[in-house]
C-alpha positions in Angstrom: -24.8 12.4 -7.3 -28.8 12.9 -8.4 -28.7 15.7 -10.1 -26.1 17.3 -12.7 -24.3 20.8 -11.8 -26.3 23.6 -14.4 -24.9 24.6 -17.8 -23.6 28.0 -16.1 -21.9 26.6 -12.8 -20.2 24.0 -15.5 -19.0 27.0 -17.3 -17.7 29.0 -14.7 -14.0 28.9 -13.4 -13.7 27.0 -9.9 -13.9 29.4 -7.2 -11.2 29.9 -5.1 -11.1 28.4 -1.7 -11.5 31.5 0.4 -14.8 32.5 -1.5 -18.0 31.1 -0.3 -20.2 28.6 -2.5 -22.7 31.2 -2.5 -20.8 34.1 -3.8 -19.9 32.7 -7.2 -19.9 34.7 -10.2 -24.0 34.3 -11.7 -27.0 34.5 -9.7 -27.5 30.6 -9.0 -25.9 29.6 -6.5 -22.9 26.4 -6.9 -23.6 23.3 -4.6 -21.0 21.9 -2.7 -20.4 18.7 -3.4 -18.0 18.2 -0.1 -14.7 19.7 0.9 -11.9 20.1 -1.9 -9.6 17.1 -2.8 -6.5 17.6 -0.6 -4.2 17.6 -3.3 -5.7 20.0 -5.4 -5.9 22.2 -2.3 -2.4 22.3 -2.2 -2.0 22.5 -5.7 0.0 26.1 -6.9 -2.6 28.7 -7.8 -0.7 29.5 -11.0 -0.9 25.9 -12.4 -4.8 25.8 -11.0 -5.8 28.6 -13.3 -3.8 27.3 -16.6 -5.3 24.2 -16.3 -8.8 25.3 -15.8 -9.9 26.8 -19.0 -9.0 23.7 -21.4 -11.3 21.4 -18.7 -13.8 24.1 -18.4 -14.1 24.0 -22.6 -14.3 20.3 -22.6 -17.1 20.5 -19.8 -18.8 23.3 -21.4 -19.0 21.3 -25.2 -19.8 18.2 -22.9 -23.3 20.3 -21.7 -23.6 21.8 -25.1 -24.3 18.0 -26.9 -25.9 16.7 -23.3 -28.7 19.3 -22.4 -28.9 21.6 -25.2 -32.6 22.7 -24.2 -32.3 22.7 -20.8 -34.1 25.7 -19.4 -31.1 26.5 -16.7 -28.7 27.1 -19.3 -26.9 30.4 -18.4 -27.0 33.2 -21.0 -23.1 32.6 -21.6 -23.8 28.8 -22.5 -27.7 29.9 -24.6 -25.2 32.7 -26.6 -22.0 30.4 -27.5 -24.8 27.1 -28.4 -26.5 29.3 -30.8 -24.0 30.8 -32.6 -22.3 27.6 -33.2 -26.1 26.3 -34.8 -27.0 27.6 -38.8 -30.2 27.2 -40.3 -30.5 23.6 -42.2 -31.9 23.7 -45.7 -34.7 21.5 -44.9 -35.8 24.3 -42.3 -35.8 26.8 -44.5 -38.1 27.7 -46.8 -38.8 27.1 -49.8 -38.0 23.2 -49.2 -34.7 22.0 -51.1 -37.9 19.4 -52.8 -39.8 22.8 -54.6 -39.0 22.1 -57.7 -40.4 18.5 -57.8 -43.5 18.5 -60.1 -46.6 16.7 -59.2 -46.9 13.4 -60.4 -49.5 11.9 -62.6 -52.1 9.3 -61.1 -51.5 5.6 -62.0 -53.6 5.0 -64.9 -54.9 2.1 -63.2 -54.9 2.6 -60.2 -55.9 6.6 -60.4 -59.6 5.2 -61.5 -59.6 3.7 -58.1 -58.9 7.1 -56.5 -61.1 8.7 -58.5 -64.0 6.5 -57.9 -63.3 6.6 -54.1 -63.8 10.2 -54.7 -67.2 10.5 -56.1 -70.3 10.3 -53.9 -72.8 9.3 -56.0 -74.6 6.2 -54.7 -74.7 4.4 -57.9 -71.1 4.5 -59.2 -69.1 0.9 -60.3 -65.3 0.0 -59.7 -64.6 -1.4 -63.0 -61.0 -0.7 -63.1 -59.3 -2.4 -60.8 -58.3 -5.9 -61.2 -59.3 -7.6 -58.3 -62.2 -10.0 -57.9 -65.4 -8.7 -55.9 -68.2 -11.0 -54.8 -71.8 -10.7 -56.1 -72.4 -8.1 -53.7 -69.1 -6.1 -54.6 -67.3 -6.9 -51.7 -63.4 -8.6 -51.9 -63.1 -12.1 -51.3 -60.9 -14.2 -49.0 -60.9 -18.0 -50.0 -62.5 -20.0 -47.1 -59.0 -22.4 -47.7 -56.6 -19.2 -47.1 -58.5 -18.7 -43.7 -58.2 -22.8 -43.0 -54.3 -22.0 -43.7 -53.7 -18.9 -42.2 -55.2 -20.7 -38.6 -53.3 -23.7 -39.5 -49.9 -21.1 -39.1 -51.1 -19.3 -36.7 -51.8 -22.5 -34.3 -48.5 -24.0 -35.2 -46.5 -22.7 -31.9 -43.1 -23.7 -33.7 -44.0 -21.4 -36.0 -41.4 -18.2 -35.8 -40.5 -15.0 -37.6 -37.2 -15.5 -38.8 -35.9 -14.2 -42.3 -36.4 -16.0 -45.4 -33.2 -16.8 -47.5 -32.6 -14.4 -50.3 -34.3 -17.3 -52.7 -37.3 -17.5 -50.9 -39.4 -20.6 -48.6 -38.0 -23.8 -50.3 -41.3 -25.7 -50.2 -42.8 -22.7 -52.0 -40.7 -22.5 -54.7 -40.4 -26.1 -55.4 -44.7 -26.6 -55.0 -44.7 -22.9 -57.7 -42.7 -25.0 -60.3 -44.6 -27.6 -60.4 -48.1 -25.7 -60.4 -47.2 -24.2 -64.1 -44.9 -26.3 -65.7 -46.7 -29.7 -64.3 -45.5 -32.2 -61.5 -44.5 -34.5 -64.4 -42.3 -32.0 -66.1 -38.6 -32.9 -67.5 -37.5 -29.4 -67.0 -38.4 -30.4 -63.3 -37.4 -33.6 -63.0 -33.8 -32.8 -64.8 -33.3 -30.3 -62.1 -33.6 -27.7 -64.8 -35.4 -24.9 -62.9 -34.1 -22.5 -60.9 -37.2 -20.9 -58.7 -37.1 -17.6 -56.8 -40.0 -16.6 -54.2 -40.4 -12.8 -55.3 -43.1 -9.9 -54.6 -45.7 -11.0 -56.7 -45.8 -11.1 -60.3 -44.9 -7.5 -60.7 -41.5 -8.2 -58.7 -41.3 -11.8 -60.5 -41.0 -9.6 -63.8 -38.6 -7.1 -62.3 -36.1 -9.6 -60.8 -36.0 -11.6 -64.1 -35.3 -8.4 -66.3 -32.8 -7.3 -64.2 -31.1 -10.3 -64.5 -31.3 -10.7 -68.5 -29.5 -6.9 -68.5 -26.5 -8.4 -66.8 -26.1 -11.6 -68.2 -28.5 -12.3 -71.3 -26.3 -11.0 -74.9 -29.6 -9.7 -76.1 -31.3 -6.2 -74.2 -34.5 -5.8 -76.4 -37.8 -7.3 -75.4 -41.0 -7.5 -77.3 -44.4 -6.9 -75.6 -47.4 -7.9 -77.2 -49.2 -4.2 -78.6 -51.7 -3.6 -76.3 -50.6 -4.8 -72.7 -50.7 -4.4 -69.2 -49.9 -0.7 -68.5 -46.5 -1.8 -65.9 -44.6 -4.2 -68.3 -42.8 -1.5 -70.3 -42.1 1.0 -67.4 -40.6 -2.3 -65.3 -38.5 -3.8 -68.1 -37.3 -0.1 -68.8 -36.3 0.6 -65.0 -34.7 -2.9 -65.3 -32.6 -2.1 -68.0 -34.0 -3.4 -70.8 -35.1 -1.9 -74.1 -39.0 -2.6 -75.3 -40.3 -2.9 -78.3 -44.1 -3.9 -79.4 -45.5 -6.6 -81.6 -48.8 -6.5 -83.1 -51.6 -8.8 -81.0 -55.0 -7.2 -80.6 -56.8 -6.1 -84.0 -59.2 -3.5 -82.8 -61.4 -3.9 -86.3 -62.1 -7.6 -85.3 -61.6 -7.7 -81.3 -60.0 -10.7 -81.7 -56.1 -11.3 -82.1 -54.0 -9.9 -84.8 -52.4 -12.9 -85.5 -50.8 -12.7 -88.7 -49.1 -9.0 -87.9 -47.9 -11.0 -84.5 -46.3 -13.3 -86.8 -44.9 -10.9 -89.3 -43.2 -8.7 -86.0 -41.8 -11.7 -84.4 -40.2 -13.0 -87.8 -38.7 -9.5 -88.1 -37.5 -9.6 -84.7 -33.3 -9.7 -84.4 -32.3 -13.3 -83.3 -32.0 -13.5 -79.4 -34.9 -11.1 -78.7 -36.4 -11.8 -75.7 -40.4 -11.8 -76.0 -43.0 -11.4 -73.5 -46.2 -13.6 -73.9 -49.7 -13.7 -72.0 -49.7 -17.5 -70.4 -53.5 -17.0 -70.5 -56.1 -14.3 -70.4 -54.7 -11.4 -71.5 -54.5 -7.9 -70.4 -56.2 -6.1 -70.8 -57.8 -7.6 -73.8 -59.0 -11.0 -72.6 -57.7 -12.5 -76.2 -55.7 -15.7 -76.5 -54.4 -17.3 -79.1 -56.0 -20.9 -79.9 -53.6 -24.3 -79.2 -52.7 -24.0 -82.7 -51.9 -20.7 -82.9 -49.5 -21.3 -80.2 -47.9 -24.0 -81.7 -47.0 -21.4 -84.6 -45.6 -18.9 -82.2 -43.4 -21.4 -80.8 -42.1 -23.2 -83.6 -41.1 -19.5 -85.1 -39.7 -18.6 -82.0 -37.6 -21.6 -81.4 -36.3 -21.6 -85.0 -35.1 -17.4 -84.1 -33.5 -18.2 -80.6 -36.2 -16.1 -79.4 -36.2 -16.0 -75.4 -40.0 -16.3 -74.4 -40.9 -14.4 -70.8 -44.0 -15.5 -69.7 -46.2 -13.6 -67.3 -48.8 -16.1 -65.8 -51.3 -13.8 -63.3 -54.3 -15.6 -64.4 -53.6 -19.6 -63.9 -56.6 -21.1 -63.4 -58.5 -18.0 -62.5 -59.1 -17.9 -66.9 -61.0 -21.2 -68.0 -61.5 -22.2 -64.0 -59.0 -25.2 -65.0 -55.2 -24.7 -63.6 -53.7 -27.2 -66.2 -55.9 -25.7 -69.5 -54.5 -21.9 -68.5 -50.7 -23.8 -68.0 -51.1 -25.2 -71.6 -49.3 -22.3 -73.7 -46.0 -22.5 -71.2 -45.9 -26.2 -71.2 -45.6 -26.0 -74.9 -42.5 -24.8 -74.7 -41.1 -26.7 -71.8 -42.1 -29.7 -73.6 -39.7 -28.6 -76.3 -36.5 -29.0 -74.3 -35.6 -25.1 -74.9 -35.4 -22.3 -72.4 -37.7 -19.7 -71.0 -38.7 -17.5 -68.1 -41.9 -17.6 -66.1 -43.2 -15.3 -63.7 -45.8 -16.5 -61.8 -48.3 -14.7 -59.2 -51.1 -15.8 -56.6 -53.1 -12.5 -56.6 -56.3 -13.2 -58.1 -56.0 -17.1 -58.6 -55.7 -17.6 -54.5 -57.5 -13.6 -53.6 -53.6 -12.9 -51.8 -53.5 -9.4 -53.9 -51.9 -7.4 -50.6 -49.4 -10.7 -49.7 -47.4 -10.2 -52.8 -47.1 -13.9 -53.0 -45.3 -14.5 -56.9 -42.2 -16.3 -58.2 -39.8 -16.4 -61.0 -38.8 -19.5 -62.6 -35.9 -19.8 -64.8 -36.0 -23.0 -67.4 -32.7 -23.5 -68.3 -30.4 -26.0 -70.7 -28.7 -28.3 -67.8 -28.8 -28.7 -64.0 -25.6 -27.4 -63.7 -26.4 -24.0 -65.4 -29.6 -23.9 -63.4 -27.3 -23.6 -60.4 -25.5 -20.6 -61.8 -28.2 -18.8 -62.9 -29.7 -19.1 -59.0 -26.9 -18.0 -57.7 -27.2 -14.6 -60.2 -30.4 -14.1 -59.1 -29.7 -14.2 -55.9 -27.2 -11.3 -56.2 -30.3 -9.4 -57.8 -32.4 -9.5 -55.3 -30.0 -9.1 -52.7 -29.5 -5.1 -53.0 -33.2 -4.7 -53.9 -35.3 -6.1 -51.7 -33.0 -8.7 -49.7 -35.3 -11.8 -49.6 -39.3 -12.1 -49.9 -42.0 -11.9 -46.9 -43.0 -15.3 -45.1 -46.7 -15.1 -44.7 -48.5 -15.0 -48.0 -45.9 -17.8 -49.4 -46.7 -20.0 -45.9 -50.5 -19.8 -47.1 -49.2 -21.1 -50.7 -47.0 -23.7 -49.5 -49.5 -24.9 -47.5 -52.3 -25.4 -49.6 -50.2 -26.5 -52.4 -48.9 -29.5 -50.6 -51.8 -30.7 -48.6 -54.4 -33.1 -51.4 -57.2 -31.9 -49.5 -56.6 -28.5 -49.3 -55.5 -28.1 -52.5 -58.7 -29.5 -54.0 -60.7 -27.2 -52.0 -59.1 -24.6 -53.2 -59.9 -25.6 -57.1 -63.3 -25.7 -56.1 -62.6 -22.2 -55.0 -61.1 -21.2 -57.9 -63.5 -22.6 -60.2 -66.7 -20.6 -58.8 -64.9 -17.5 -59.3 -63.8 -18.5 -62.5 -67.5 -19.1 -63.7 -68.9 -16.3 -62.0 -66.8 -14.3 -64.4 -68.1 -16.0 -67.5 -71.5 -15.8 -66.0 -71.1 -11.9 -65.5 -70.0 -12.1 -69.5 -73.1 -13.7 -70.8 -75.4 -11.5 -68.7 -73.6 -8.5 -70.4 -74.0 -9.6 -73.7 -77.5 -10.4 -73.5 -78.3 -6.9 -71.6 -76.9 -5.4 -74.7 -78.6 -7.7 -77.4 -81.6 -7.2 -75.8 -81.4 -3.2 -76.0 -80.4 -3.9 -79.1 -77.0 -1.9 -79.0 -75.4 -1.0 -81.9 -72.5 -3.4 -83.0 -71.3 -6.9 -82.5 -70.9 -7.6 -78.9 -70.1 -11.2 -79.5 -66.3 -10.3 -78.2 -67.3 -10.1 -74.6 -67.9 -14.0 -74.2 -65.2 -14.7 -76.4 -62.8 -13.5 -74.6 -61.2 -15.0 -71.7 -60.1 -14.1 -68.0 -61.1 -10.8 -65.7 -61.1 -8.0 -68.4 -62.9 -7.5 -71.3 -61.6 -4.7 -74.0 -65.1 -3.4 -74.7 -63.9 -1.2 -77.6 -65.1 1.7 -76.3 -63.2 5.2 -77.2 -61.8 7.2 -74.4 -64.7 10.0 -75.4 -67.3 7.1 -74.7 -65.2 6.2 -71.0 -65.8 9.6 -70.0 -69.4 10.3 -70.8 -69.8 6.9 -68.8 -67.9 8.1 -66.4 -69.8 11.6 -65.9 -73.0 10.5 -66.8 -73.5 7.1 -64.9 -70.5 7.2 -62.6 -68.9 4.1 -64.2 -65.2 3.9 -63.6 -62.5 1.7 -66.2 -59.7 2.8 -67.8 -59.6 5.1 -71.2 -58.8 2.4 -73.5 -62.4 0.5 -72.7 -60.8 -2.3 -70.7 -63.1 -3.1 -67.5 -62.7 -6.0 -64.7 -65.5 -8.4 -65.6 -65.1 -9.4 -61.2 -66.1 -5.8 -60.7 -69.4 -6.7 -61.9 -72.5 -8.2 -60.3 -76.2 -9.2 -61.5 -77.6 -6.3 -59.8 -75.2 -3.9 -61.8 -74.8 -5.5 -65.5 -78.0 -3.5 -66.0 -76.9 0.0 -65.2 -73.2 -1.0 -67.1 -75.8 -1.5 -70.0 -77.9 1.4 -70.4 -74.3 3.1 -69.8 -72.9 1.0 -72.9 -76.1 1.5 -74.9 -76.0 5.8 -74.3 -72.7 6.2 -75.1 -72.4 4.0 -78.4 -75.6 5.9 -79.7 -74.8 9.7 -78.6 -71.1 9.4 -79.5 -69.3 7.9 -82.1 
């Protein structure tokens, strides 16, 4: 048959043999589909017209579920289909979601969408953390593109998933990066690496796993930091606390209450420490300095969680930024790291990070893989295969890799370089203040120690965009804009206090 019986036909008893085709009950017409099987012809009316409701019910619930709009649906069927359907509550209105309030913006990235907003032709992105060539445009690294063609030539290449852990070579080649090709940790088999998203999932997998299995649930985060690390060690089950780091009288780090928090700290706590170039204040401690923090740390059983974002990106060396974590590798004792490739290799939107686990013996280092691998299971399942290809790539190929340190470098130094042309725009309008602080610091941001009053005049007045605690992205700066960033600095120091 080519074409179905309609909904009313389907619903209406058979006729009886001595009626024509044409005289069924309803206006259309039935077709004949060819003279009546010979048994049912002979079949006793009686038992014809018991059986024929229950099949007719079955038929009619059949069309109901197969051609619910179809536009020859008798009246009988349109009747009995709509009284069976009531109103869903998505349907009606209000929506069951009306009571949801309106979130606030990101305090991050909200700048972003604010700046987006504004049309005036002179406004500056210095909020978001991203590098931006001299002429404010993002960056690919010419060696990402030589990798990415590399891939994409490679025919054998396919699109299969990861495991949960992540691509081997990857994690192996992310190890070595921070904690050195030389390291014992590494070469006693004493690391367990996991490919994650970025450094923001690196942090999130490696909290999640201290609140199952770690005896201690309170970490310590340096007072200020990045605006994420208490919400994701909340969500993660966690408890956070601050320590004293940045002295806003001096600019510089507030070493001494650091010391005095972290010796009051209960034994166990786990602490979360800046590898290099803090945010948002661009303050590190000095080699000794470290050397302090880890030797009261060690002698406390604090856990140290280290959050590299900046390797290499900071002082334009990779083994200089690497220096505070191999510290306390060197030691023998155990740590986390989470590590990510966003600014250092420009592969913000690949969400190329991972989280390494230093642990006491190779054996343990086994069991805690297999525990992270039940976290990231249920959350994400296993990591994306492009942006760690383009790692794993350039990591293990000599030549490659030092192109990309070249890379690295240049960005690196056109950082500082946008530092000292700040500071002298400012010394030579002779702002108020010591501005010495912006080429001390270190890394992307600089905490210019401006009030959230001043951030706003800025913002209204010259259409500069940062955050409200003063932090902006020295890569979001370029020679032909340090100027305007100036007289912007200069105004708002002298007309507000």
């Amino acid at each position: 048959r080519t074409q179905r019986p309609h909904a009313g036909a389907l619903r209406s008893p058979r006729p009886r043999p001595s009626i024509p085709p044409t005289a069924a009950r309803g206006t259309h017409p039935r077709r004949s589909y060819g003279p009546a099987h010979p048994s049912r012809a002979a079949m006793p009316t009686a038992n014809v017209r018991a059986a024929q409701p229950s099949a007719d019910r079955r038929l009619s619930t059949l069309v109901r579920h197969l051609l619910p709009s179809s536009p020859r649906t008798s009246a009988a069927t349109a009747t009995s289909a709509d009284s069976s359907l009531q109103p869903f509550p998505t349907m009606a209105s209000p929506s069951v979601f009306a009571g949801i309030a309106q979130g606030p913006e990101d305090p991050i990235l909200g700048v972003t969408v604010a700046y987006n907003k504004d049309p005036s032709p002179v406004k500056v992105n210095l909020g978001v953390g991203a590098y931006r060539t001299e002429e404010g445009k993002p960056m690919v690294l010419n060696v990402v593109r030589r990798a990415e063609q590399m891939l994409i030539q490679n025919e054998s290449r396919v699109k299969e998933y990861l495991p949960i852990t992540g691509l081997a070579d990857f994690n192996k080649l992310s190890a070595k990066l921070i904690f050195g090709a030389d390291s014992p940790a590494i070469q006693e088999n004493r690391v367990a690496t996991v490919q994650c998203l970025s450094g923001t999932g690196s942090l999130r997998v490696g909290g999640e796993f201290l609140a199952r299995h770690y005896h201690e649930r309170t970490i310590y985060i340096p007072q200020p930091t990045w605006g994420n690390h208490p919400k994701v060690f909340t969500l993660a089950g966690l408890t956070a606390r601050s320590y004293r780091y940045y002295d806003p009288a001096t600019r510089g780090l507030d070493f001494q209450g650091l010391l005095e928090d972290l010796s009051s700290a209960p034994s166990g706590a786990i602490v979360l420490l800046h590898a290099c170039a803090h945010n948002p204040t661009g303050v590190d401690p000095t080699l000794e300095q470290w050397e302090q923090i880890r030797q009261l740390m060690r002698s406390k059983a604090l856990l140290p969680f280290f959050d590299s974002a900046y390797q290499g990106f900071a002082s334009g060396s990779l083994d200089k930024d690497a220096q505070s974590v191999r510290m306390f590798v060197a030691d023998g004792g155990e740590l986390l790291m989470a590590q990510s490739y966003a600014k250092n290799m420009g592969l913000y939107g690949e969400r190329v990070g991972a989280l390494s686990i230093v642990c006491g013996s190779a054996d343990i280092a086994v069991k805690v893989e297999s525990q992270l691998k039940l976290v990231i299971r249920p959350m994400y399942s296993n990591p994306p295969l492009h942006g760690a290809s383009i790692v794993a790539t350039i990591l293990k190929d000599s030549a490659m890799f030092d192109e990309w340190t070249l890379e690295l470098k240049a960005m690196a130094d056109r950082i500082i370089s946008m530092r000292e042309q700040l500071f002298n725009a400012l010394k030579i309008r002779e702002t108020p203040g010591d501005w010495s602080h912006i080429i001390k610091q270190i890394g992307m941001f600089t905490f210019t120690g401006l009030n959230s009053d001043q951030v706003a005049f800025m913002r209204q007045e010259y259409h500069i965009y940062m955050t409200s605690d003063g932090r902006i992205s020295m890569a979001g700066l370029s020679s032909r804009t340090v100027p305007h960033l100036a007289d912007a600095i200069h105004a708002a120091v002298t007309k507000l206090k």
